[in-house]
Every structure is written in structure tokens, then in C-alpha cells.
C-alpha positions as CSV (number, residue, x, y, z in Angstrom):
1,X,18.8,2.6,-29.5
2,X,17.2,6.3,-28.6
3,X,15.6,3.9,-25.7
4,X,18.9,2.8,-24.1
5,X,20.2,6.1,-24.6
6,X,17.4,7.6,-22.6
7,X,18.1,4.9,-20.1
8,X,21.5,5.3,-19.6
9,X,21.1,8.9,-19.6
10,X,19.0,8.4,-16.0
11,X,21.5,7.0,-14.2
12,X,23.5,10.6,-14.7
13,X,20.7,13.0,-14.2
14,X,19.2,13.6,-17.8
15,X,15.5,13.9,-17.9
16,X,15.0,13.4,-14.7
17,X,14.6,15.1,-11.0
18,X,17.2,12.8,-9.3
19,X,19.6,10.3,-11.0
20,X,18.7,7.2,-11.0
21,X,20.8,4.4,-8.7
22,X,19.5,1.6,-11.0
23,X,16.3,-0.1,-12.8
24,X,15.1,-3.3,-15.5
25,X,13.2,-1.9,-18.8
26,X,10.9,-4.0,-20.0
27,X,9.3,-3.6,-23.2
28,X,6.1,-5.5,-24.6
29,X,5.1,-5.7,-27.9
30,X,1.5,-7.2,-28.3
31,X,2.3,-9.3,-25.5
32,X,5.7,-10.3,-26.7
33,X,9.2,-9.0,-25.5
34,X,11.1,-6.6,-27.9
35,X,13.6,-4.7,-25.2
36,X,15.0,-5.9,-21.8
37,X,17.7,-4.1,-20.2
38,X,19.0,-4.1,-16.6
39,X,20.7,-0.5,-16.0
40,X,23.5,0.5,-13.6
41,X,23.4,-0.4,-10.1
42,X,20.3,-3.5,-11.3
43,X,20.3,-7.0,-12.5
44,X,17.7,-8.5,-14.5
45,X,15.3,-10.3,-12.6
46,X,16.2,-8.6,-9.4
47,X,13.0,-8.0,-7.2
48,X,12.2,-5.0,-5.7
49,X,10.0,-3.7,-3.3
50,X,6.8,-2.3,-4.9
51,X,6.0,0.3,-1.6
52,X,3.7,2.9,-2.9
53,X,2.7,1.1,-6.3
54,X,0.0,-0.8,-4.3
55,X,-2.1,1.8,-3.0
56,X,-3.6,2.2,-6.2
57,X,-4.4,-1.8,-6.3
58,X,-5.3,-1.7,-2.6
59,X,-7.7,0.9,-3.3
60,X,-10.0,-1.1,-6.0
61,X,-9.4,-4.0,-3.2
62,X,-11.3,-1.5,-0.7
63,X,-13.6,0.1,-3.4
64,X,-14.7,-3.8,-4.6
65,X,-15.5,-4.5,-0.9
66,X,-17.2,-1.4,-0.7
67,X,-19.4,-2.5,-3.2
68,X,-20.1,-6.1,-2.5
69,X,-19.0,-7.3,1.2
70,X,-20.1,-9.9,2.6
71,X,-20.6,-7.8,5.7
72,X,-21.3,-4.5,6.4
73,X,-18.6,-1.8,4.8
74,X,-17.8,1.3,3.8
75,X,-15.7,4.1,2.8
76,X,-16.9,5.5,6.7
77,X,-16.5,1.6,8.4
78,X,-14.8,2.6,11.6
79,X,-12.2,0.6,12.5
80,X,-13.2,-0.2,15.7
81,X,-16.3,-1.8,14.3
82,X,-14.5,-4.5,13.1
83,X,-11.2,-4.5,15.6
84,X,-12.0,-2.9,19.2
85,X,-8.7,-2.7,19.9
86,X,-8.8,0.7,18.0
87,X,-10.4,2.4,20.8
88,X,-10.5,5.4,22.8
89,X,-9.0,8.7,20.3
90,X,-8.2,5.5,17.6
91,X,-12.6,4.5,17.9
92,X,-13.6,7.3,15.4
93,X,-10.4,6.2,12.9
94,X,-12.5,5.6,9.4
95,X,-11.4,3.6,6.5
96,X,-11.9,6.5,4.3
97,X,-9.5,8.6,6.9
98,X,-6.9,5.2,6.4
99,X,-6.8,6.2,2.4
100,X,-6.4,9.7,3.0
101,X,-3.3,9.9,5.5
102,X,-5.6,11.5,7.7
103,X,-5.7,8.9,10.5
104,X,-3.6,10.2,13.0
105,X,-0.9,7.3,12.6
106,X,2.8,8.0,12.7
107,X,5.2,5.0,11.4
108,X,4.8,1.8,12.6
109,X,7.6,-0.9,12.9
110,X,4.7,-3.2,12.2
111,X,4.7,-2.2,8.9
112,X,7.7,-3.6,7.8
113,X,7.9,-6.7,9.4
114,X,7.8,-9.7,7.5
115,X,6.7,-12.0,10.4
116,X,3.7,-10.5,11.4
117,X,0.2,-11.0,9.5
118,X,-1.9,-8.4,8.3
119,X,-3.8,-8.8,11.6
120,X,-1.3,-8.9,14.4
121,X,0.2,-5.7,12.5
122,X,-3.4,-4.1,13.3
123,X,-3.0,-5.0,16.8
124,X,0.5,-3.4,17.0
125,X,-0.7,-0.1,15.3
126,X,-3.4,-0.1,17.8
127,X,-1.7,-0.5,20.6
128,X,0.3,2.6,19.4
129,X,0.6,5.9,19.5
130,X,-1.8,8.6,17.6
131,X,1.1,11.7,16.7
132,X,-0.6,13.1,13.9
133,X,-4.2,13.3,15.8
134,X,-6.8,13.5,16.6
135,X,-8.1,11.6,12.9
136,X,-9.5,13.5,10.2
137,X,-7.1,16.4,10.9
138,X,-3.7,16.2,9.6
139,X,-2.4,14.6,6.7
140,X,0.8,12.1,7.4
141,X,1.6,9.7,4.3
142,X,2.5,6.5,5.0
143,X,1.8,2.7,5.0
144,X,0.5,2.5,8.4
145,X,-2.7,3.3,8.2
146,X,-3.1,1.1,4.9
147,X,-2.1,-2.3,7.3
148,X,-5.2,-0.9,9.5
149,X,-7.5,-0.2,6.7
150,X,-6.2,-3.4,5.1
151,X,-6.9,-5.5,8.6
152,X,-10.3,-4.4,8.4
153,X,-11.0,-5.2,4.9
154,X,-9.5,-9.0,5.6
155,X,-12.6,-9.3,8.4
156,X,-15.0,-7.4,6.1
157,X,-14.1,-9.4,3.4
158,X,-13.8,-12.8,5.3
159,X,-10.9,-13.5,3.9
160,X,-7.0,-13.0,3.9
161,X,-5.9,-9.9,1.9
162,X,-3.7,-11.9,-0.4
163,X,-7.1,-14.4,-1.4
164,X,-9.4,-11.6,-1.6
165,X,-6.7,-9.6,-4.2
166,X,-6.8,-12.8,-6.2
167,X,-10.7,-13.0,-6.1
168,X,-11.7,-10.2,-6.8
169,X,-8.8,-8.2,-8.6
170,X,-6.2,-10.6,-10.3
């Protein structure tokens, strides 16, 4: 079919930037499947991280809190309101900063560890360095300031982030 073709063709190069190592095409049809395909280097079934695919989920998490927390919160919540540890150049660090990159944070080993809850991660990353400070001047993309903003919005929310996704989002 025209869509395998286009498929296949991404693995080489065609139609896109980069090519592509390997991915699963699923098609829905009125919520019933009419097309799934596993392509080069992939398997079907084969989970994969979803990385930056969540901001925009974690962002309606924030923006629901924002609207109806059982605590204070907002877009300009400190973090240190919530966790002191974030203090001295980290006590100004807003959760509106968090969303925009503009937090000062570098990369933080705390991010990808997979023993660590949302909350000892937000101790790690404020024990840590600032690189890209002082906050609110330089942009630096990356998931470490989402753990913090995330940390925050567990306390805000007064619950873990995985229950308050279900609550209020799934």
C-alpha cells in the first residue's frame, strides 16, 4: 500500500530530515485496527521511551492544578515554597520558569534513574548545580526542570504524579 511504501521509504531517507532507525504504524479506523506494521530496526509491541511526548500532557497536569489545587499554586509557585531545599540562587526558581527551560538547570542524573521517586529526584536537582543561571535568563531544554516542576505539583496536588495524571487527565 502507498502507506507502507511511505514507511519503508523512512528508513532510507525519503520524506524525511534523518532516516529513520526503526518505528510501529498503527492505524485506527473508528476505533478499530486497519494497518499495523513494525518497520526496520522495530518489533511490534516493542516499548519505547515517550521522552518529550509528555511535556505536552505534563503541561494540562500543571495547568489543571493551576486551576483547582487543593493548595496554593500557580504558574509563579516558587519552588522553594513547597521544597526549601531549593534555596539560595535555586529560591526564586518558578514553576512557570520549569516549563520554559529557563530555570537555570543543567542535566541531572536524577532524571533518568528509575529508582528514585519524583521527590528524592527533587532533592538531587536541588542539591545540584545552577549552569545555566541565574533563573529566568537562559533557555536550556531539558527534563530536569520538569522532575522539579513535577515534585512540586505532587505536594500541590497532594498526591503522587502518576494518581493525579489518572484523576484529573486520563
Amino acid at each position: 500500500s502507498e502507506v507502507t511504501r511511505l514507511a519503508e521509504g523512512s528508513l532510507v531517507g525519503q520524506n524525511v530530515a534523518n532516516p529513520v532507525p526503526g518505528f510501529e504504524l498503527l492505524l485506527l479506523k473508528d476505533g478499530v485496527q486497519v494497518y499495523r506494521r513494525a518497520f526496520g530496526s522495530w518489533s511490534l509491541g516493542q516499548v519505547a521511551n515517550a521522552d518529550s511526548a509528555t511535556k505536552t500532557l505534563s503541561g494540562a497536569l500543571i495547568m489543571s492544578l493551576v486551576d483547582s489545587s487543593p493548595q496554593p499554586f500557580s504558574l509563579d509557585t516558587r519552588l522553594s515554597q513547597y521544597i526549601p531545599q531549593f534555596s539560595g540562587s535555586k529560591s526564586t526558581i518558578t514553576i512557570r520558569q520549569c516549563f520554559a527551560h529557563t530555570a537555570g538547570f543543567g542535566q541531572s542524573a536524577a532524571v533518568g534513574s528509575a529508582t528514585l521517586t519524583l521527590q528524592q529526584a527533587a532533592q538531587q536537582i536541588a542539591a545540584g548545580p545552577l549552569p545555566f543561571g541565574p533563573p529566568g535568563t537562559i533557555f536550556s531544554y531539558g527534563g530536569t526542570s520538569m522532575h522539579a516542576a513535577g515534585a512540586v505539583a505532587e505536594l500541590a496536588g497532594g498526591a503522587p504524579w502518576n494518581t493525579l495524571y489518572q484523576q484529573r487527565l486520563a
